[in-house]
N, C-alpha and C positions, 0 to 999 in steps of 0.2 A: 399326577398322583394326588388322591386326595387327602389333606392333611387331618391325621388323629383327632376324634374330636375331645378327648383327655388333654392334649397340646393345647387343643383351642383353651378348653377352661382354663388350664394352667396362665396361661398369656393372660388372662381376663383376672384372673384374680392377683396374678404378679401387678396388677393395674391398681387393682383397689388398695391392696395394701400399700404400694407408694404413694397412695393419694391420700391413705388413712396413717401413717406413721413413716412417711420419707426422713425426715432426719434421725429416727429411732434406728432404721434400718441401716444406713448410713455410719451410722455411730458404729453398730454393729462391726459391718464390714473393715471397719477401719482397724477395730481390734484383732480381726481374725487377720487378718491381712497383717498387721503385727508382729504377732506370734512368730506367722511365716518368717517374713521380714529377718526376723533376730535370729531363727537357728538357721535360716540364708545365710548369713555373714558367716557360719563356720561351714561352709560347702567348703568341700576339698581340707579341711584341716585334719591335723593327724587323730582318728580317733584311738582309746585304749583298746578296744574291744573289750570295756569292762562296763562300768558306770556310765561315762560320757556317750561310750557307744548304743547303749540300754536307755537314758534319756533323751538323747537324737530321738528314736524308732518311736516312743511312748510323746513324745511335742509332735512329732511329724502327723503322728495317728490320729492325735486330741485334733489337732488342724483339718484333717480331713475329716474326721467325723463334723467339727463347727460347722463349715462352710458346708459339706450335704444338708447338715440340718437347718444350717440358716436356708437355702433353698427350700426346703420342705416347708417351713415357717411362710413367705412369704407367697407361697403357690397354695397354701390354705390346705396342710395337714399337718398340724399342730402335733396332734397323738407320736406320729414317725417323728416328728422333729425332737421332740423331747427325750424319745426314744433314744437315739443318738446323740440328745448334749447329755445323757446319762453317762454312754459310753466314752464320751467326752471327759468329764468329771471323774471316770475309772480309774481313766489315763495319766491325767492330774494325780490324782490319789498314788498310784505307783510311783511314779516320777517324784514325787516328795516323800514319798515312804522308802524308795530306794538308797537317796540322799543319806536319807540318816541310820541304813541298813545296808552301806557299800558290798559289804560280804555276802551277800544276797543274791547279785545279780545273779548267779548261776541258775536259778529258779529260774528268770526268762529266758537266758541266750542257749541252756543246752539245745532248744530247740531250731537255733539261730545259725550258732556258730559248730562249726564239725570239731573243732577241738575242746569242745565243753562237754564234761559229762552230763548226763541227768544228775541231780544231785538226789537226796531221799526225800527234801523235804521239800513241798508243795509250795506257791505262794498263798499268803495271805487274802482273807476274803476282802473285798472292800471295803466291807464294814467295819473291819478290826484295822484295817491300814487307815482308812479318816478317825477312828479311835484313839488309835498311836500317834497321831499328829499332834495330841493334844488341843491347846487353843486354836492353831492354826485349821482345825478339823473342826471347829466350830459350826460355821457356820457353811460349810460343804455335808456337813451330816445332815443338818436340816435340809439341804437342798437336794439331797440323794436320795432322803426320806417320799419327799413329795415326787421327783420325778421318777421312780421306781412306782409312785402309785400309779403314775400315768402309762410307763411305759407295759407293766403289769398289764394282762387281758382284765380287769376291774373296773367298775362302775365311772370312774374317773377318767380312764381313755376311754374307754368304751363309746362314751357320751357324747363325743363329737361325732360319731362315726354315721348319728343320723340326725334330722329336722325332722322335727312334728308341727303339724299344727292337728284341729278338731277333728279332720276327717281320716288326712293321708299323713303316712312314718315316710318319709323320704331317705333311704340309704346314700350316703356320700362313697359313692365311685368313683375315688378322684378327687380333688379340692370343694373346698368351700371355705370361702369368705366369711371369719367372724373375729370381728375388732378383740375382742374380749381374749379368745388364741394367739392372732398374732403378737398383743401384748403381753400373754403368760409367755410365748414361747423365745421373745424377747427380754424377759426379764432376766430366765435361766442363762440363755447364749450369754447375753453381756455377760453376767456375774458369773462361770469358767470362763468367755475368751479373757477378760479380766487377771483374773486367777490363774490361767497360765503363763501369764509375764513372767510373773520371777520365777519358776524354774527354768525360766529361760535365762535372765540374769545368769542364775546359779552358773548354766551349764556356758556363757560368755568367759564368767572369770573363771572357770576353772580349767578351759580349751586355752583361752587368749589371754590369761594372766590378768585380765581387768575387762570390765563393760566397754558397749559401746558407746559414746556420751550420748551422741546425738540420737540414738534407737531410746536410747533412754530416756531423755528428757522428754521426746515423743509419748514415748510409753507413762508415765507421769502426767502428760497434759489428756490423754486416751480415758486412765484412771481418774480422774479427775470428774469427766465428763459423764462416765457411765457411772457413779459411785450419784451424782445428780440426777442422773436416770434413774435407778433405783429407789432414793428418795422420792421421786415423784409417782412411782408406779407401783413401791414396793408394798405398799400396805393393803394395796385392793387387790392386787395379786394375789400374795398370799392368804386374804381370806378370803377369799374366792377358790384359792386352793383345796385350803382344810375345810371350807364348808362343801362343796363336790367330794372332798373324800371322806367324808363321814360315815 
């Protein structure tokens, strides 16, 4: 049988991008791989079916969406990838807006749980739940600003989607290789898998009565590493950002 030739590109550009940013990716993976990691250690613990149980589903999801997108990123579709560290960053946003709004859960589990009614009132949009965080929403607002431009059908995803030069538009069916994507789409991932550490913490002590040291002090040297990745990357990213979404 003859192998896809979508597979082939994919393979060929999963190549460039290890060759063009292997320790960025790397770093990546390690944080998502994290995450997992932490709310692993409360497999099989008693959950409430309230909060705890409502923050489990919203860490588990933010993890699955990383990890597709960091895939997507490295196979050279930057637009889909960011797409989903949006959705990424939703899940974040819930998860810490549930936190400080326990009374709330019912908004997501009626649909969950068979003994939860609907309640009346709706959840919040994302934009008023990273609002409500206050400081802590700081700098997830700005981030949700730009990849909502990207994920949007708008000039800003749009733009990867072909290669010009003088004569031929070439539509990208499928990946394509550009240093300058896999960098943006790297910046975002790190800075949520980042960002979902501590409600992970959160939901350790409040399952297990205390963190785990050693998840921790990992998660610390993780942070540490991508907060240095962003200083190196952050400032041409983002105006590279805001100047495509003008």
């Amino acid at each position: 049988m003859t192998e896809p030739s979508v597979d082939k590109t994919d393979d060929a550009i999963r190549s460039q991008s290890y060759s063009a940013m292997e320790a960025d990716i790397k770093l990546l993976d390690e944080l998502i791989l994290h995450v997992n990691h932490g709310t692993a250690l409360l497999t099989g613990g008693q959950h409430d079916r309230g909060l705890n149980f409502l923050m489990g589903l919203l860490l588990n999801r933010a993890f699955n969406s990383l990890w597709r997108a960091r895939e997507d990123a490295v196979c050279g579709y930057p637009a889909e990838c960011l797409t989903l560290c949006r959705s990424a960053l939703e899940h974040w946003a819930t998860a810490r807006w549930v936190e400080l709004h326990p009374e709330t859960t019912d908004r997501w589990l009626w649909s969950i749980l068979e003994e939860v009614e609907r309640p009346a009132e709706r959840p919040p949009s994302t934009d008023k739940m990273l609002k409500d965080l206050g400081d802590l929403g700081k700098v997830p607002v700005q981030m949700y600003d730009l990849l909502s431009k990207f994920a949007h059908p708008k000039s800003i995803g749009l733009g990867w989607m072909i290669h010009a030069d003088p004569e031929t538009t070439y539509f990208h069916a499928g990946g394509h290789f550009d240093k300058r994507g896999l960098r943006t789409c790297l910046y975002f991932l790190v800075g949520v898998a980042q960002a979902c550490l501590g409600p992970v913490v959160t939901l350790q002590n409040r399952m297990l009565g205390s963190f785990d040291a050693d998840w921790l002090q990992k998660g610390k040297q993780l942070s540490e590493r991508a907060e240095a990745f962003w200083r190196r990357v952050g400032d041409e990213v983002i105006r590279e950002a805001n100047k495509l979404g003008q």
